[in-house]
C-alpha positions as MATLAB code, in Angstrom:
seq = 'XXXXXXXXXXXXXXXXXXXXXXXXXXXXXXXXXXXXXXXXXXXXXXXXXXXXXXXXXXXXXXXXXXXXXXXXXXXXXXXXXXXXXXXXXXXXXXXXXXXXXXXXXXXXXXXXXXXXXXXXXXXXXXXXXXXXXXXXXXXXXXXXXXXXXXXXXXXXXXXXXXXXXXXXXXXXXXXXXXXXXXXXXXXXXXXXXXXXXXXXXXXXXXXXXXXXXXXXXXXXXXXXXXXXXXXXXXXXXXXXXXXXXXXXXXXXXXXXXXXXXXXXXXXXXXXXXXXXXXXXXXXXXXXXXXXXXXXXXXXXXXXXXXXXXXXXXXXXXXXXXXXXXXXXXXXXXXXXXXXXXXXXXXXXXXXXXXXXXXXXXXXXXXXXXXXXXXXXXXXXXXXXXXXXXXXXXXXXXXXXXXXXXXXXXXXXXXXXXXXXXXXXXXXXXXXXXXXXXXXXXXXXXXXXXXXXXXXXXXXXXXXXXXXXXXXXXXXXXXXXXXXXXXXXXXXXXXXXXXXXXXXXXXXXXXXXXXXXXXXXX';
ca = [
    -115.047 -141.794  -40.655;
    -118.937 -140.441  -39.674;
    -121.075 -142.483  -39.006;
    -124.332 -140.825  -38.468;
    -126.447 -142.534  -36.170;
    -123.522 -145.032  -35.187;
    -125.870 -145.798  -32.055;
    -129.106 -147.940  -32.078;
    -129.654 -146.324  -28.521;
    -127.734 -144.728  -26.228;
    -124.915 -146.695  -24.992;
    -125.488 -147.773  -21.052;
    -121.747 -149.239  -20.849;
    -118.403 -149.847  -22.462;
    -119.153 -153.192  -23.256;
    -122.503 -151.891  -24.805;
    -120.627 -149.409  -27.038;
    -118.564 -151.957  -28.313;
    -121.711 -154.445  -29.509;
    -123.075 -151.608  -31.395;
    -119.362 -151.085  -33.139;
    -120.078 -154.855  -33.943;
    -123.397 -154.291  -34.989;
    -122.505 -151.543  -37.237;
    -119.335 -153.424  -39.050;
    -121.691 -155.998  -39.897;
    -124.247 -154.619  -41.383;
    -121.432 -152.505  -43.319;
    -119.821 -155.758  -44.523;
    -123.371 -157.153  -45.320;
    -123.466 -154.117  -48.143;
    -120.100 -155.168  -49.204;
    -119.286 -151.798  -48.861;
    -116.277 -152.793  -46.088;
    -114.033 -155.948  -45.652;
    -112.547 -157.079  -42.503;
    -108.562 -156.429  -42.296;
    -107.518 -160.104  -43.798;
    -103.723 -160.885  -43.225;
    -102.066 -161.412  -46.042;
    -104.215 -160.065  -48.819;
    -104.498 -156.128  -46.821;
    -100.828 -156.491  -45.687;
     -99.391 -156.683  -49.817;
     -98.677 -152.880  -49.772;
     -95.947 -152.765  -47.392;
     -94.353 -156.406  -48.095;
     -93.984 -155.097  -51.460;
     -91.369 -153.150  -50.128;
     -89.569 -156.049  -48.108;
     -89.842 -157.753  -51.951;
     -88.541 -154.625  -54.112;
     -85.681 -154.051  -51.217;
     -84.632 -158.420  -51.053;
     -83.513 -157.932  -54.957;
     -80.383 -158.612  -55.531;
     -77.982 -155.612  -55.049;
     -76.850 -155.653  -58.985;
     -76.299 -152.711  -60.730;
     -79.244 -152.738  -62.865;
     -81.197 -149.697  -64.100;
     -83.884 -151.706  -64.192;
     -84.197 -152.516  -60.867;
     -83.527 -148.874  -59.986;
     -86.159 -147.480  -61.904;
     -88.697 -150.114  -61.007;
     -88.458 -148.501  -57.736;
     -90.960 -145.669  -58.868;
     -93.862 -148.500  -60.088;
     -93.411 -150.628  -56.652;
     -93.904 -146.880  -54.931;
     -97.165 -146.461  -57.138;
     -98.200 -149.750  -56.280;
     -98.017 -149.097  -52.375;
     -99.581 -146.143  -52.723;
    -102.570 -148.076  -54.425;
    -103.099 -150.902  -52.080;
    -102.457 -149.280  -48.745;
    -105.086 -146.862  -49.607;
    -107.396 -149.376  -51.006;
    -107.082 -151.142  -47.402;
    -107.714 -147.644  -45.820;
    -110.980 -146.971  -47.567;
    -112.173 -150.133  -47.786;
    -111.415 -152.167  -44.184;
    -113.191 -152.169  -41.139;
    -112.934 -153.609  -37.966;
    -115.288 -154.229  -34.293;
    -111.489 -154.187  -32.746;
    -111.011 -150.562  -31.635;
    -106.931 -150.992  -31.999;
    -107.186 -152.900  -34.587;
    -109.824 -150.182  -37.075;
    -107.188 -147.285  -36.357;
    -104.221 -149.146  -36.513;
    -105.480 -149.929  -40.571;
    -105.349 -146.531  -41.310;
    -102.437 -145.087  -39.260;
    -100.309 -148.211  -40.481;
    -101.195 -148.236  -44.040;
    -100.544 -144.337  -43.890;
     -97.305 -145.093  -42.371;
     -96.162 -147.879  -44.987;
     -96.856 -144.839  -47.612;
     -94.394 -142.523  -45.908;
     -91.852 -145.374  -45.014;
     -91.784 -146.677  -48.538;
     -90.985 -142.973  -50.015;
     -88.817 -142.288  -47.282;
     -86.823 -145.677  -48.493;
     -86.964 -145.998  -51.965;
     -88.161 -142.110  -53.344;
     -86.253 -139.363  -51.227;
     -83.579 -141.924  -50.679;
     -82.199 -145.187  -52.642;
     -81.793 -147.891  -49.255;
     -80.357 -149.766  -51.065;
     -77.523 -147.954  -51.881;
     -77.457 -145.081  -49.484;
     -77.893 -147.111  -46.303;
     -75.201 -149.159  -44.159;
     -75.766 -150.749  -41.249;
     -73.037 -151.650  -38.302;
     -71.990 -155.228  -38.057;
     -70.029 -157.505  -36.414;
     -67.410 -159.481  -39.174;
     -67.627 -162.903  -38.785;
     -70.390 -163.847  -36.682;
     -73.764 -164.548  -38.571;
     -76.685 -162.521  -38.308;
     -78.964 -164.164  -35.584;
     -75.891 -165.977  -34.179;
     -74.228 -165.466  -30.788;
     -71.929 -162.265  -31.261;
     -68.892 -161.170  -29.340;
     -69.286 -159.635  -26.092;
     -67.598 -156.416  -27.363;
     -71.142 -154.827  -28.679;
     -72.464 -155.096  -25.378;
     -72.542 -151.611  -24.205;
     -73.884 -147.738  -25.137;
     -72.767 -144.283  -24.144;
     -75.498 -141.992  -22.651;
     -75.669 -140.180  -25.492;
     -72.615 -138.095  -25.360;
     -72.480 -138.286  -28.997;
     -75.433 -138.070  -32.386;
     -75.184 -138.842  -36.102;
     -76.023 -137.018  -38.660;
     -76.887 -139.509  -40.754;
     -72.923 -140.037  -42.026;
     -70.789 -139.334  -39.299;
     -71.162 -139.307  -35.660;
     -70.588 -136.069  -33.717;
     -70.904 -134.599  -29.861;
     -73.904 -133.893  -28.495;
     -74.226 -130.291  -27.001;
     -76.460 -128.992  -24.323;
     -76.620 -125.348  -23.971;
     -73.317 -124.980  -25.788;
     -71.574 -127.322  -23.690;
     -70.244 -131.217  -24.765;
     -72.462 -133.676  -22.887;
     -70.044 -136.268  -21.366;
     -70.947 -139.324  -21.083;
     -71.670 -141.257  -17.821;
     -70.043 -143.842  -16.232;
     -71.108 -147.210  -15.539;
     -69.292 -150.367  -13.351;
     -70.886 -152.374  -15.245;
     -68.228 -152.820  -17.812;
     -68.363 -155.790  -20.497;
     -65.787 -157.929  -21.423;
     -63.596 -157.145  -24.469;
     -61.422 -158.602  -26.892;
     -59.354 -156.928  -29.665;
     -59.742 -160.004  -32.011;
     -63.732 -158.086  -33.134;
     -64.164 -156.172  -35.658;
     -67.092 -154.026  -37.141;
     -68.159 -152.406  -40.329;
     -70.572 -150.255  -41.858;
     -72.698 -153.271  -44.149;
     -74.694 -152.077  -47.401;
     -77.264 -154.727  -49.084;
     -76.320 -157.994  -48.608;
     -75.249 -160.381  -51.649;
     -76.486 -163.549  -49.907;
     -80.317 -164.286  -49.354;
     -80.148 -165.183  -45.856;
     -77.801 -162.261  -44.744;
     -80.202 -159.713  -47.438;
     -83.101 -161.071  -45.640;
     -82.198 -160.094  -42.164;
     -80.633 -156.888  -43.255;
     -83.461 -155.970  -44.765;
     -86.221 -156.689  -41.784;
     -84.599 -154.611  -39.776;
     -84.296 -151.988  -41.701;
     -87.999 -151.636  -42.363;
     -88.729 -152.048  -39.117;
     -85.791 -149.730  -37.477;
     -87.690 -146.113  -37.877;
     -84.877 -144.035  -35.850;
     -82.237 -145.841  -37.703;
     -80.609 -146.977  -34.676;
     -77.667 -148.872  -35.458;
     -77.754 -147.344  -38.877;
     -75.766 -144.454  -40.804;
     -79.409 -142.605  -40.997;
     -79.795 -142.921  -36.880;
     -81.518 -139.515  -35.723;
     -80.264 -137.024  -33.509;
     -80.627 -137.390  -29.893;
     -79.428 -141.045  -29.834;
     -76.835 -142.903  -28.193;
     -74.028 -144.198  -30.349;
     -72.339 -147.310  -30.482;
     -69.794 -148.574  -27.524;
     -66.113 -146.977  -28.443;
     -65.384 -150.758  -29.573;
     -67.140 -150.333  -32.145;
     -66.304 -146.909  -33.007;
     -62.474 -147.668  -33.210;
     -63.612 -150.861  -35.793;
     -65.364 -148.382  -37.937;
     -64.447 -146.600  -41.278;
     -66.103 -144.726  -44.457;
     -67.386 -142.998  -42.186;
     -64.665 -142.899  -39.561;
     -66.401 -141.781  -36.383;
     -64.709 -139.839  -33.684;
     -64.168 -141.405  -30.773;
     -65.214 -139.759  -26.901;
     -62.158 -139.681  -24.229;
     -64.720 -141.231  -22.271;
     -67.582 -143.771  -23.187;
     -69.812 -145.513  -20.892;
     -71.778 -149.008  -21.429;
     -75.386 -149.606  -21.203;
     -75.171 -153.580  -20.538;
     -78.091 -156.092  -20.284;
     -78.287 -155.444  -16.284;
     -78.039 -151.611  -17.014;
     -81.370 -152.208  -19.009;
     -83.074 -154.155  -16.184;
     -82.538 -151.355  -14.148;
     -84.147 -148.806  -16.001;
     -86.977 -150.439  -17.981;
     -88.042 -153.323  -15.915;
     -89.263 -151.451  -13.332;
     -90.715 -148.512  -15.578;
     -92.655 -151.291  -17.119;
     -94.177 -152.379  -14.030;
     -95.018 -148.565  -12.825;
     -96.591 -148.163  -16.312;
     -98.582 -151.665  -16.030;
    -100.146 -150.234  -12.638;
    -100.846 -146.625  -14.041;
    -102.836 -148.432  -17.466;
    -104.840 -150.424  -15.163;
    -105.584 -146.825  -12.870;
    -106.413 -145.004  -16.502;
    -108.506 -147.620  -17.553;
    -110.439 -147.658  -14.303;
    -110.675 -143.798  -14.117;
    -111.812 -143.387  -17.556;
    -114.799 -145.788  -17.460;
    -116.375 -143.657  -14.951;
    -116.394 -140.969  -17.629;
    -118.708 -141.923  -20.620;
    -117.068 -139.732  -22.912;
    -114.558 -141.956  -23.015;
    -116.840 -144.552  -24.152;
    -116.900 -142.986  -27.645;
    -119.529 -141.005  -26.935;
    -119.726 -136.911  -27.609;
    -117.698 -133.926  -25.609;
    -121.673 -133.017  -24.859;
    -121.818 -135.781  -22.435;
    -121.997 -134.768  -18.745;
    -119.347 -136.075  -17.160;
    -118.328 -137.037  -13.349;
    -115.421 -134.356  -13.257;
    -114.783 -130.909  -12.834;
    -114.004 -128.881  -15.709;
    -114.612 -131.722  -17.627;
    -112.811 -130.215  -21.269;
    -109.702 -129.627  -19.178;
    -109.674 -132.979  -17.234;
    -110.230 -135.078  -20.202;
    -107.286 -133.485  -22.177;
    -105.157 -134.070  -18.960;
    -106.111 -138.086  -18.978;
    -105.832 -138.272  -22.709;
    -102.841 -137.027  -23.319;
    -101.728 -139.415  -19.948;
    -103.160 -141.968  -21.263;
    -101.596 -141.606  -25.054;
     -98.088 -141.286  -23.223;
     -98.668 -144.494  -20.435;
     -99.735 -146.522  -23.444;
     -96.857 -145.737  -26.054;
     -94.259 -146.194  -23.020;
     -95.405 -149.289  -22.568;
     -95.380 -150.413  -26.172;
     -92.132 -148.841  -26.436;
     -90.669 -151.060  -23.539;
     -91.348 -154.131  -24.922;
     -88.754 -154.189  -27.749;
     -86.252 -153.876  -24.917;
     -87.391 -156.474  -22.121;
     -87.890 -159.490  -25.032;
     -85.510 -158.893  -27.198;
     -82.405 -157.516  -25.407;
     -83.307 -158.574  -21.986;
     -85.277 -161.957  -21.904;
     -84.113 -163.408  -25.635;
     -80.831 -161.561  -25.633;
     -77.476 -162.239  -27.671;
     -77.552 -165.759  -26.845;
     -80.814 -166.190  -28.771;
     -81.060 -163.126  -31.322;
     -77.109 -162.410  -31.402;
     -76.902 -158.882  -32.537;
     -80.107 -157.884  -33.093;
     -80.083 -158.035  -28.699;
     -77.552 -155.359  -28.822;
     -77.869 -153.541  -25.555;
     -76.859 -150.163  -27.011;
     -79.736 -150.451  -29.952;
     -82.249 -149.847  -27.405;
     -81.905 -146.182  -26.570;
     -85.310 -144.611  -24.654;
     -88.216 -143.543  -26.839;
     -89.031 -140.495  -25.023;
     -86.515 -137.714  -23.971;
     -86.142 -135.457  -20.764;
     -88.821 -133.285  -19.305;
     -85.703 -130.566  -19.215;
     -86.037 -130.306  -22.536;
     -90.042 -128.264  -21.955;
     -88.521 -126.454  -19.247;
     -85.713 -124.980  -21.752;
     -87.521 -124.692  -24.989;
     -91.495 -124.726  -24.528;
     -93.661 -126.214  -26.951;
     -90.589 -126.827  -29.608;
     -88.780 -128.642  -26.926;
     -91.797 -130.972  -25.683;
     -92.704 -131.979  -29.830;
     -88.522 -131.917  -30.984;
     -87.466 -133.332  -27.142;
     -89.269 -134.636  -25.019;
     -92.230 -136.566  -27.184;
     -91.096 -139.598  -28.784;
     -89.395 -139.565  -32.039;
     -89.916 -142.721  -34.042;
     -91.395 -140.579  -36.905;
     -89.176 -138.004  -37.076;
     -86.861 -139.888  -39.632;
     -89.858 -139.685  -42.091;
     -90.924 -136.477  -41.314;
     -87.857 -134.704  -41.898;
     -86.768 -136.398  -45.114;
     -90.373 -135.741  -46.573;
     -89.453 -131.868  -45.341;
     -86.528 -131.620  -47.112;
     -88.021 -133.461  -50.177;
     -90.138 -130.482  -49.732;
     -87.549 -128.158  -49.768;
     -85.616 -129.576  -52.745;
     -88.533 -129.486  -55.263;
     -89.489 -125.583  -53.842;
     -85.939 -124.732  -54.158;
     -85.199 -123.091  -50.689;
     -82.094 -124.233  -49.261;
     -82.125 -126.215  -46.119;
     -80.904 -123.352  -44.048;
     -82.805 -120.938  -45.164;
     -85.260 -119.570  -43.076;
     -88.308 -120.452  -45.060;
     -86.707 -123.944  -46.191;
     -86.738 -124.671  -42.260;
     -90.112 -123.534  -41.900;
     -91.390 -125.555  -44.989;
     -89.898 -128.726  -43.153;
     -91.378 -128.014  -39.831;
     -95.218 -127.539  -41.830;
     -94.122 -130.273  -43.874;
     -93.805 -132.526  -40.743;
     -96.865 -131.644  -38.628;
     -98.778 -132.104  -42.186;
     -97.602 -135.907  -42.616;
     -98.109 -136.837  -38.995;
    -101.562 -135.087  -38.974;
    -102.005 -136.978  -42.725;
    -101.092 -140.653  -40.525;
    -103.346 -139.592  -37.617;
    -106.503 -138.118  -39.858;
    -105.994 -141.820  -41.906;
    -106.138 -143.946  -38.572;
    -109.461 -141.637  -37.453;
    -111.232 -142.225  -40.865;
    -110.787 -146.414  -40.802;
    -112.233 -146.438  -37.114;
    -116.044 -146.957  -36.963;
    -116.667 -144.013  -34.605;
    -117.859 -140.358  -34.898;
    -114.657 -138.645  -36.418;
    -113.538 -135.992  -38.330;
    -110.032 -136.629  -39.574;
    -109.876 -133.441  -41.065;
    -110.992 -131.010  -38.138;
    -109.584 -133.649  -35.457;
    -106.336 -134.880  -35.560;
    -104.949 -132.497  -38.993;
    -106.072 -129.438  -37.631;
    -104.207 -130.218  -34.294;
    -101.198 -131.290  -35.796;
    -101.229 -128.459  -38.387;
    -101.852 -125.640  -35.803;
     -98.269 -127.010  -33.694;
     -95.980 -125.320  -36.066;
     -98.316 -121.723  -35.123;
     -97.740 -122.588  -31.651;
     -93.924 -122.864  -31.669;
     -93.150 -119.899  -34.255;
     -95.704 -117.874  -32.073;
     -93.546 -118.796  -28.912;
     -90.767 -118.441  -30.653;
     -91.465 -114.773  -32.109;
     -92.598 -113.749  -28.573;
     -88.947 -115.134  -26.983;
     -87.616 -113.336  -29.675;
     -89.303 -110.121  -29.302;
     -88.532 -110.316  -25.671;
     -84.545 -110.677  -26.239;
     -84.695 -107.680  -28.588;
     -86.033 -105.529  -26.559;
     -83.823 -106.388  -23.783;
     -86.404 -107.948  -21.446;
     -85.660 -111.675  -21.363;
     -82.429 -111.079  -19.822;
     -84.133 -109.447  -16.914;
     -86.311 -112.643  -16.272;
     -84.745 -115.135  -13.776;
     -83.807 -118.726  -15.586;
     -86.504 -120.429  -13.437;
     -89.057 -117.848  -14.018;
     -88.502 -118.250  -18.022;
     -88.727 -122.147  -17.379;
     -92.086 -121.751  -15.366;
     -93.068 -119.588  -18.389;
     -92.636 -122.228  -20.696;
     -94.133 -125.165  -19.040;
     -97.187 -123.011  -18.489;
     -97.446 -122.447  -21.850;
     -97.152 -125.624  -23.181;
    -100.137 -127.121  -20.217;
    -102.176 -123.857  -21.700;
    -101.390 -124.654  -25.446;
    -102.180 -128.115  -25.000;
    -105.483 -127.487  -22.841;
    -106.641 -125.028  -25.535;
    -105.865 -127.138  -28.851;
    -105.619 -130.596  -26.555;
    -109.225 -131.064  -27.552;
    -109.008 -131.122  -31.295;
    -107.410 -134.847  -30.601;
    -108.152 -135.566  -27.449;
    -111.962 -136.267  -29.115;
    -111.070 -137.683  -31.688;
    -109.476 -140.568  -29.830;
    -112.661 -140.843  -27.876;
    -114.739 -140.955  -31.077;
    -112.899 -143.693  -32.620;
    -113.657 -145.896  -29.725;
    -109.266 -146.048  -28.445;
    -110.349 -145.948  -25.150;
    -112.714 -149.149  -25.148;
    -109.679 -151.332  -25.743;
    -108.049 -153.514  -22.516;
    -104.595 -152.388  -21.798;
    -104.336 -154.845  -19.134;
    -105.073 -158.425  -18.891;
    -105.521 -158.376  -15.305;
    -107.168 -155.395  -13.312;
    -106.214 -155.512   -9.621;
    -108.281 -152.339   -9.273;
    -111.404 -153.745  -10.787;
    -110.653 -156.727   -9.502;
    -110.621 -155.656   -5.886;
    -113.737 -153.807   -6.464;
    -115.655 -157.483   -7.274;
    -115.521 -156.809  -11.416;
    -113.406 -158.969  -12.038;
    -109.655 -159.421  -12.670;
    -109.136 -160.815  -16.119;
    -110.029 -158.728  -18.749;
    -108.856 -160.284  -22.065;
    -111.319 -162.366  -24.111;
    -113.312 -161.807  -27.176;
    -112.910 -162.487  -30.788;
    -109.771 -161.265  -32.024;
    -108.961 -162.816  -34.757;
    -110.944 -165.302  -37.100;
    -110.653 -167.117  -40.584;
    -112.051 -165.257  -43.825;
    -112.632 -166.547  -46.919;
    -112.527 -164.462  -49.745;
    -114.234 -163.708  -53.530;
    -110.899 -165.410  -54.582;
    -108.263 -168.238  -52.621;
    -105.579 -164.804  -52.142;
    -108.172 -162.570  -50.628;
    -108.861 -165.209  -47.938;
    -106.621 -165.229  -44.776;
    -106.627 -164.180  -40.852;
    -109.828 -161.342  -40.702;
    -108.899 -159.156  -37.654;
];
């Protein structure tokens, strides 16, 4: 949202920056313009959803139908909460519009271009109680030899060969007496209840019959349990077990904690980063290039390291013996894929391989909503391109939301849309060029490491010439002022201290009326 004059005076540190974000919020809330984010009142819009989907699975056109005023009704309160909440917290003023955004998309994506409760299963173990201790047998994942398509499981192939799975010796114990199945909505509360939680919450649809491409599937004990759909079963199947995932996110987690605290430290020499204008000198060379480089870092370190926490609590510290299946070794496939995938396919590869893809669920059933009501078939070639558009527009619609509830400097519209709306230019363009190239017998020429250099360079130079667009609008909204650390060894070891967690971040509000009162963020 602009602000003009956001700044009393000009900002002399980080921590000066953020008492004039104070400052502003509230003399906003003094006009009772704004409201701080209360907990429950500006949460409604997407527990409305958890309350349409916990109905009882009848076969009522009543309930069916109601579907479409619930949707309304989301639509109504998460944009409310979007135009009307404010917060000092820097994470906490974009996540109100890039999570309210998000609830929008979910909701349609559950209950308008699909009917969860009757189109989605999800794999269980028979006889063991959700949150219980389950059989051993679950414990294990391929390495993605094999992807759904949303009904059926299939192989996976890279560059028209099947992608075998590897082999572990870390092999689980099994027993013949388990048995799985593919479980729609509930009949019991309890059972509805947990069944529905996750699926609110499980965007990739891991564990699922919607699961996304790309993704492991479940262990080949579970695959020979399974029916309606039957999925084929791999000669081969390895097992990702709970010592598997120590292995490979533990120490990732660590790596990532040290590179945060290195970001954080490296960015507050740069006061651009403060939330302050591009205009600002800065301490680098080629500053516009530099500060796209450490943004787009930055962005990555901080999402891996949100990413790895579902992982290490769940499956690793909590596990089975605490959250039974739900700790499911195999349900906690990576979040980002392989660099390979830039060095094959350029700028499609980085954004449909390599980047992570807990949207892409969403985005490509809004994109063949699209499709349906334009009447273009899904492979047609302008049905393909309408769901490509169709998905830059609704994550540049979540990121323009999250820049316009943030107190700083933005401009959703020429910020964060445009960059996600000129992506799809990017890839066609490559794509036409690659094109071009094979017809007229010149591609074939160029060495396979020569076209791979080609298209790494031209996703750093896309990215360094577009990179801006977004990279200042995170800097505008004030993202880079929160603490992604608790303790700085850097900073600490420089004599600035080594804790760096404190503040007021969450307080009690009272409303107009008792329901508007609640936990102000």
């Amino acid at each position: 949202m602009l602000l003009p004059h956001l700044f009393t005076s000009t900002p002399s540190s980080p921590q000066d920056v953020l008492s004039q974000f104070q400052q502003k919020l509230d003399s906003l809330l003094a006009t009772g313009k704004y409201t701080p984010f209360v907990y429950p009142y500006n949460a409604f819009g997407p527990n409305l959803l958890i309350l349409y989907l916990l109905l009882p699975p009848l076969n009522s056109k009543a309930i069916y139908y109601l579907r479409y005023p619930v949707f309304a009704l989301i639509i109504y309160l998460s944009v409310s909460a979007i135009i009307e909440c404010r917060s000092a917290m820097v994470t906490v003023g974009y996540g109100i519009g890039l999570l309210n955004a998000w609830a929008i998309l979910w909701s349609a994506t559950l209950i308008i271009f699909n009917d969860a409760r009757v189109d989605f299963k999800r794999i269980e173990e028979q006889g063991v109680k959700c949150g219980s201790r389950s059989n051993r047998n679950a414990q294990g994942i391929t390495t993605g030899a094999y992807v759904s398509d949303g009904h059926s499981l299939k192989p996976r192939y890279v560059d028209g060969v099947v992608k075998q799975p590897r082999q572990t010796s870390h092999e689980p114990d099994t027993s013949e007496d388990s048995h799985f199945t593919w479980q729609s909505l509930p009949q019991t509360f309890l059972h509805r209840l947990d069944w529905v939680i996750d699926l609110v919450s499980n965007f990739r649809g891991v564990r699922w019959n919607y699961q996304i491409t790309g993704l492991a599937p479940p262990p080949p004990q579970i695959h020979s349990s399974l029916k309606d759909p039957k999925p084929p079963l791999p000669n081969k199947q390895s097992h990702l077990t709970r010592k598997d995932l120590i292995h490979r996110d533990v120490p990732t987690f660590v790596i990532c904690y040290f590179a945060q605290d290195v970001l954080k430290y490296i960015t507050l020499q740069d006061p651009y980063f403060w939330s302050l204008p591009p205009s600002t000198p800065s301490p680098f060379p080629y500053p516009r290039a530099i500060r796209t480089v450490l943004t787009l870092l930055y962005v990555y370190n901080s999402l891996l390291v949100i990413f790895l926490l579902a992982p290490i609590v769940f499956a690793i510290l909590l596990g089975p013996e605490w959250l039974g299946q739900h700790a499911w070794s195999w349900i906690y496939p990576p979040y980002f894929g392989v660099t390979s995938q830039v060095w094959k396919k350029g700028l499609a590869g980085f954004w449909g391989g390599w980047w992570h893809q807990v949207f892409r669920y969403a985005f490509e059933q809004a994109g063949e909503f699209a499709g349906r009501c334009a009447g273009w078939g899904k492979k047609s070639q302008r049905g393909a391109m309408l769901r490509v558009f169709v998905a830059f527009a609704c994550s540049g619609i979540l990121h323009a939301c999250a820049s316009y509830s943030t107190l700083g400097n933005t401009r959703p519209i020429g910020g964060s849309f445009a960059f996600f709306m000129v992506q799809p230019i990017g890839i066609l363009g490559q794509r036409a060029l690659s094109g071009w190239l094979k017809k007229a017998g010149v591609r074939e020429k160029i060495p396979t490491w020569l076209r791979g250099l080609g298209n790494v360079v031209a996703v750093v130079g896309w990215c360094c010439l577009v990179g801006p667009l977004v990279a200042d609008e995170f800097s505008a909204a004030g993202i880079w002022l929160y603490e992604p650390v608790p303790i700085s060894f850097i900073r600490g070891l420089k004599g600035e201290g080594w804790w760096h967690w404190g503040g007021r971040w969450v307080s009690w509000y009272t409303g107009d009326r008792w329901w508007q009162s609640g936990l102000a963020f």
